[in-house]
N, C-alpha and C positions, 0 to 999 in steps of 0.2 A: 427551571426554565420551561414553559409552556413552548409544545413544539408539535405543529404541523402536518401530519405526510400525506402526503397523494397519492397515491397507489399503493396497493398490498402487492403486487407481485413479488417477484424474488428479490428485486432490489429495496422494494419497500418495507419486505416484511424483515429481511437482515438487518435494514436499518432499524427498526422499532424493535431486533431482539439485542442491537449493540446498545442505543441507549438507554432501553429500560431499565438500564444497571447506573446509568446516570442520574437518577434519582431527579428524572425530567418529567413532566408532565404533557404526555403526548398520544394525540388521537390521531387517528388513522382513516384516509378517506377511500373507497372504491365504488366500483357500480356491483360486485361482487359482493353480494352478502354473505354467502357458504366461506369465503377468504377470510370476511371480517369477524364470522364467527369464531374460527376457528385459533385466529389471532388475540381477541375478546377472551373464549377460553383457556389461552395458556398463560396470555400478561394482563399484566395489569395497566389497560388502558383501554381510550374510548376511540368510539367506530361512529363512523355514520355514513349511510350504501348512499351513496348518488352523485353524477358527475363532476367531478373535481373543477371546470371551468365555467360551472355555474355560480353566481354571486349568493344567491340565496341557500346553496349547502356550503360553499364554505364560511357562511354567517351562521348556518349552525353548526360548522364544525369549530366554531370559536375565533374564526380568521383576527378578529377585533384587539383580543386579546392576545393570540401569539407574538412571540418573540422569535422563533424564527420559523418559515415555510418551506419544506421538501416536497417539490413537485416530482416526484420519481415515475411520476404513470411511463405507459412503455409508448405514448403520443406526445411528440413533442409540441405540437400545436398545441394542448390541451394544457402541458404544463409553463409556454409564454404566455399562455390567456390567466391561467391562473397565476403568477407572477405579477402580472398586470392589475389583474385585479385585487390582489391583497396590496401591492405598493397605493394605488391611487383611492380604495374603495375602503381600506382596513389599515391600512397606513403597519403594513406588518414591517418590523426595523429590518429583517434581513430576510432575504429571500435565494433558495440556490432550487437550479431548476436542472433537471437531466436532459442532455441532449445527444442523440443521436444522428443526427444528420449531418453531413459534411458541410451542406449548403448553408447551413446557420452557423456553424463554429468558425468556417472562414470568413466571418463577415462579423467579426463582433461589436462594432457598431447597433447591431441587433439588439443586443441587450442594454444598451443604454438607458438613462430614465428618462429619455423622452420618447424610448421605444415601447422595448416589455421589460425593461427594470429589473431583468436580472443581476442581481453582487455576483452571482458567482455560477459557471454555467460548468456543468463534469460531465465527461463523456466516459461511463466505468469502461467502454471497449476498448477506448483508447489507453485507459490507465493499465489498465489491463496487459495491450500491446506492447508497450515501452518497460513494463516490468517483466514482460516473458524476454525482452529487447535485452533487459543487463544481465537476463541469465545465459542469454548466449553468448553476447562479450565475455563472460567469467564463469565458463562453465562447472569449476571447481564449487559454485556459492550455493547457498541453498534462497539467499538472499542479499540484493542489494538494495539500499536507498538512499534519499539524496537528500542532503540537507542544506540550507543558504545559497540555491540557487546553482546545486551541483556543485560547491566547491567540498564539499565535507560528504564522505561515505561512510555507511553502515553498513557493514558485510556481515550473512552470520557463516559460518564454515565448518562442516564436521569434520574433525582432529581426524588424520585418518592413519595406522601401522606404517612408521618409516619418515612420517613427516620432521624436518629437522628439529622443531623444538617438542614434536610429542614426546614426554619422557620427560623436558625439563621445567624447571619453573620460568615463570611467568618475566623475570628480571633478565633473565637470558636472554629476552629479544632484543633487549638494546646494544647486546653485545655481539648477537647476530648483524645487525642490521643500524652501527651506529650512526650512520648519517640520516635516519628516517626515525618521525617521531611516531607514533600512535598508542594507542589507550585502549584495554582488552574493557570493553564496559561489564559483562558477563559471560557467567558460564555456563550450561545448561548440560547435569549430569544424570542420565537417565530419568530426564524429564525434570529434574530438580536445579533449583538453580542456587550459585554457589557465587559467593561474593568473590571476584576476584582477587588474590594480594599477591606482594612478590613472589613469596614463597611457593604460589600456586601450583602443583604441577599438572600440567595440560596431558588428559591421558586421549588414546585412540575411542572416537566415538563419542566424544565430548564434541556440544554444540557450542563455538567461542563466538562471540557478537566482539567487533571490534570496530573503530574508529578512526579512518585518516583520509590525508589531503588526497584527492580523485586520482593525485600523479601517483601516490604511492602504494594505491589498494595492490596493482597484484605483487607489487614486492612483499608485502606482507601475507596475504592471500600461501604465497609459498613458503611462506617457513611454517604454516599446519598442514600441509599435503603437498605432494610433486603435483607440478602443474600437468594439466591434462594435455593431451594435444587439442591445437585451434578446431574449433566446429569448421568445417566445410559444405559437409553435407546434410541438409533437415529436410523429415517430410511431417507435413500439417495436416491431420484428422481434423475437417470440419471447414467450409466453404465459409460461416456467416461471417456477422460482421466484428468477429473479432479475428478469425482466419484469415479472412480478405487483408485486414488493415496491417497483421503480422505478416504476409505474405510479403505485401507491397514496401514495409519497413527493413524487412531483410535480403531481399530478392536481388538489389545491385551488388552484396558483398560476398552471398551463401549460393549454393545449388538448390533451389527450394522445388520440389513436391509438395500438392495439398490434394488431397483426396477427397471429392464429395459426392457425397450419396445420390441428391437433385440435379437430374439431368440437365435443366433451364438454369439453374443457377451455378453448375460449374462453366456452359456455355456463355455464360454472362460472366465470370470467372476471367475465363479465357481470353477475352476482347479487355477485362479491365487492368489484367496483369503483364508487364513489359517480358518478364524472365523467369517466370515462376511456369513448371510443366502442369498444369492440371488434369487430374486424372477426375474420371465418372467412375464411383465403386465406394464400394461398402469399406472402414478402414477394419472391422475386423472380421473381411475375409483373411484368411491367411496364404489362398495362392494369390492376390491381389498383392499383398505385401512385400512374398516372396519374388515373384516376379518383378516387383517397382526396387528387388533392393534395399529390400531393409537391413538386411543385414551389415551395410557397407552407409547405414546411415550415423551418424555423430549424436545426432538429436530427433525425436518424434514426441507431437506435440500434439495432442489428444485434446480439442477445445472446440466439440461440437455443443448444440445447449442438452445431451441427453446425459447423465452422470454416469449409465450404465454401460453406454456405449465406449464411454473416455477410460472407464475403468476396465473393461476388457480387450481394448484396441491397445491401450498402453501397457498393459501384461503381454498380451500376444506379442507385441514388437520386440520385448525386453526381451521376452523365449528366444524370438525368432533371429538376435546378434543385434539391435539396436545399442547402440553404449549408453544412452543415456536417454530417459523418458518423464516427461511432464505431462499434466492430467487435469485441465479443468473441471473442482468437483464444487457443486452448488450447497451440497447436505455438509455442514458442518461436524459430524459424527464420522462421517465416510473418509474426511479430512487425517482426522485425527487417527483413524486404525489403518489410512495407508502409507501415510508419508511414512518415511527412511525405511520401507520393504521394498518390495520390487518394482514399486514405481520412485522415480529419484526424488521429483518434487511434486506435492500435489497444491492446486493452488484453490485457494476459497477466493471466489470475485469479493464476496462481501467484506472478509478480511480485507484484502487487496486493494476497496478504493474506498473503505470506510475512514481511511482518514483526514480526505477532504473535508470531510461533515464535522469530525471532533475537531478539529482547529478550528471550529467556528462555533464548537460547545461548552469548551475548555474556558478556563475565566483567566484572565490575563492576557500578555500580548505574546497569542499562540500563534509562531508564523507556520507550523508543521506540525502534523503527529504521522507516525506510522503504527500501526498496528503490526504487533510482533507476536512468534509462536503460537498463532490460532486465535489470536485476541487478548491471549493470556499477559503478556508485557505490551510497555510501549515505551516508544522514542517519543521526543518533543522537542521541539526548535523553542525556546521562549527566550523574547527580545529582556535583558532587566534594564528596569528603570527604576527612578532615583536615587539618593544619595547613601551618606554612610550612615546619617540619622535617621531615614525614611524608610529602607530596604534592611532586610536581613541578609541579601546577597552580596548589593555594589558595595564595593570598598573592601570588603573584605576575603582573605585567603582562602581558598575553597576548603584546606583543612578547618578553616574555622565557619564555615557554612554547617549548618543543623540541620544536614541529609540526613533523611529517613532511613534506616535501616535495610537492604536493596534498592537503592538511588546512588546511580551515582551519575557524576558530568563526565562526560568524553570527550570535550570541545569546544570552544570556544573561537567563535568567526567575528573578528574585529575590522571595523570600519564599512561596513558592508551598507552604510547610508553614506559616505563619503566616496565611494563606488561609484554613485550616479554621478558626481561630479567629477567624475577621471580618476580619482582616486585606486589604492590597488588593497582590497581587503585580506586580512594577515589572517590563515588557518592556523589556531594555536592547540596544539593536544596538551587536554586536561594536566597539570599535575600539584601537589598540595600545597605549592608555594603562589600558584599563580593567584591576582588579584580581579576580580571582577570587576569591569567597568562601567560607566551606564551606557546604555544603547547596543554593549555585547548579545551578540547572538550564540546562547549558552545551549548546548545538545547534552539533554539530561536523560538517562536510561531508566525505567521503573523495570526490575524482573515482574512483578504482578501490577495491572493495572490498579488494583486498589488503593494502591500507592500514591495516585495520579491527583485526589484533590489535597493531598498534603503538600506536593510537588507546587502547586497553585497558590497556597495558602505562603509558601514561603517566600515565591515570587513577588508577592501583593506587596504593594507602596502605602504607606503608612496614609490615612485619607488626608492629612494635612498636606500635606506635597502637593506642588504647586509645578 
């Protein structure tokens, strides 16, 4: 797939190092050349420096021929104009464009194709917000996600000394828990991952990725750890615009503190928040801390744009009797050597809202993906279509589906196009007798993404199908 990007900044350049691995063909636009270099140097792909909303650089960045366009610059004007002009100038088939501004996302009409012709408009702040959003609902998860329109979750959970079924195998839950169904998709043992079976036994400090209806996450959620006590109390390192929007999303339910640095923008802070206390101050002073209570806080959530500052703000607080610390970190590397130490979760943005962009790189009918453990696995929503002679899937028993080796299905969300018409769709957990039907919306695990175009390939309707 020839692919697109607007902007090298951080969201650009995460994007161009997720699908270089997609075996995609993708050039990269900025008015930065030192970025383009640099990005030129490490992958393999092509650059060209000059304003992304101009007609005549994105004719030499190949507009003509792309198949799809990422406008990620950090101006959203820049990337409606460009949107605009690859739909009516370059006739590019899909276009997803980054937006930041409130004033454009409530108005989506804006994007229409008789406006600027955005498919598909993402706001990473916001994804962002709503996923630091289900770690405070379920502060036991290290992750939640949503599948078929929040009917279906992926939880992952580390096993923790004492939890009821650490210690036994995997067949025990149902004996825990027989009025509730769900499906462990994997297991992740000191970073390796481990095909689930009955016999499994779930030990402490095992990563379990698990699957069920939204009504029954935390009953399962507690048979691998005692539930925590409810958050009450958070305080938020970092004013911008992912602090603001997390403030204002939690602020009617929680006691929120946000601490920011910028005098003008915590006062501007302060006028835009109904219930949230904001403080002017550094988060990793630590008489700053001490004094605001940290100690007697649930949660502290470290998501200013500086990675050093989130990484010593979110330590200090843990020192200082915080229970529980999250850490927006941008470096990918930094990810990886702090998560499960003494910061609880660390979250990568690029991980985190790269999977708007793969459900629309993925080949088949991709309604979702998430990006799981650092990039390393992934979940996918894929609708199957056609029959028992067309599909290697519909018709047939999932024991008799020709899953790759670390694949497996967790889910299956039924009727969910008969939904729109009042209809009530059926969450069914995976198991090896069930039958695949067409139009199911089937939730398949890969432990390693490279798993992912076989996952694709199995999918695929034979080209006669009609």
């Amino acid at each position: 797939m020839r692919i697109l990007i607007l902007g090298a900044g951080r969201v650009g350049s995460a994007i161009a190092e997720s699908l270089i691995s997609e075996r995609s063909d993708i050039t990269v636009v900025d008015t930065d050349d030192a970025r383009l270099k640099f990005l030129e140097d490490r992958y393999d792909l092509g650059t060209v420096c000059g304003d992304a909303s101009h007609p005549s650089v994105l004719e030499r960045a190949g507009a003509m021929d792309a198949e799809l366009l990422l406008a990620v610059t950090r101006r959203d004007e820049v990337n409606l104009v460009a949107c605009k002009l690859a739909a009516t100038l370059f006739h590019t088939p899909t276009r997803i464009a980054r937006i930041r501004a409130a004033d454009f996302l409530d108005r989506p009409e804006v994007f229409g194709v008789d406006n600027f012709a955005v498919d598909v408009p993402i706001c990473p702040e916001q994804i962002i917000t709503e996923y630091i959003a289900k770690l405070v609902t379920y502060p036991e998860a290290l992750q939640v996600l949503d599948f078929a329109g929040g009917q279906v979750q992926l939880a992952c959970i580390r096993a923790v000394e004492g939890g009821p079924l650490v210690g036994h195998e995997l067949k025990d839950l149902r004996t825990h828990m027989p009025q509730i169904d769900t499906r462990v998709a994997a297991i992740f043992r000191a970073d390796r991952p481990l095909i689930p079976e009955g016999n499994t036994v779930i030990q402490a400090g095992d990563e379990v990725f698990f699957i069920a209806a939204k009504a029954h996450l935390r009953a399962v959620i507690g048979e691998l750890r005692h539930m925590d006590k409810p958050t009450k109390r958070i305080m938020i390192a970092g004013g911008g615009n992912i602090g603001r929007r997390l403030a204002k999303a939690l602020e009617q339910r929680y006691q929120v503190k946000l601490i920011e640095v910028d005098k003008r923008c915590a006062q501007r802070l302060a006028e835009q928040l109904d219930h949230t206390l904001v403080l002017c101050g550094d988060a990793t002073d630590e008489e700053l801390l001490v004094s605001e209570g940290i100690a007697d806080m649930d949660l502290f959530c470290a998501i200013t744009n500086d990675d050093e500052d989130n990484i010593m703000s979110s330590l200090l607080a843990k020192r200082l009797g915080a229970r529980r610390v999250i850490a927006l970190i941008n470096r990918g590397s930094y990810v990886d050597l702090l998560q499960s130490g003494q910061i609880d979760i660390a979250i990568s943005p690029a991980q985190t809202t790269i999977g708007t962009l793969l459900a629309r790189v993925r080949r088949g009918d991709v309604v979702a993906v998430h990006s799981l453990r650092r990039g390393a696995a992934e979940a996918l929503e894929i609708v199957a279509h056609g029959d028992y002679g067309s599909s290697r899937v519909v018709g047939r028993r999932i024991d008799e589906i020709p899953l790759p080796k670390g694949v497996t299905i967790g889910a299956v969300v039924r009727g969910l196009n008969a939904a729109a018409d009042g209809g009530e769709p059926k969450v069914l957990i995976a198991h090896h007798d069930m039958v695949i039907e067409p139009d199911d919306h089937v939730i398949v695990f890969a432990v390693h993404k490279a798993l992912v175009p076989k996952v694709e390939k199995l999918f695929e309707v034979a080209i006669n199908y009609m």
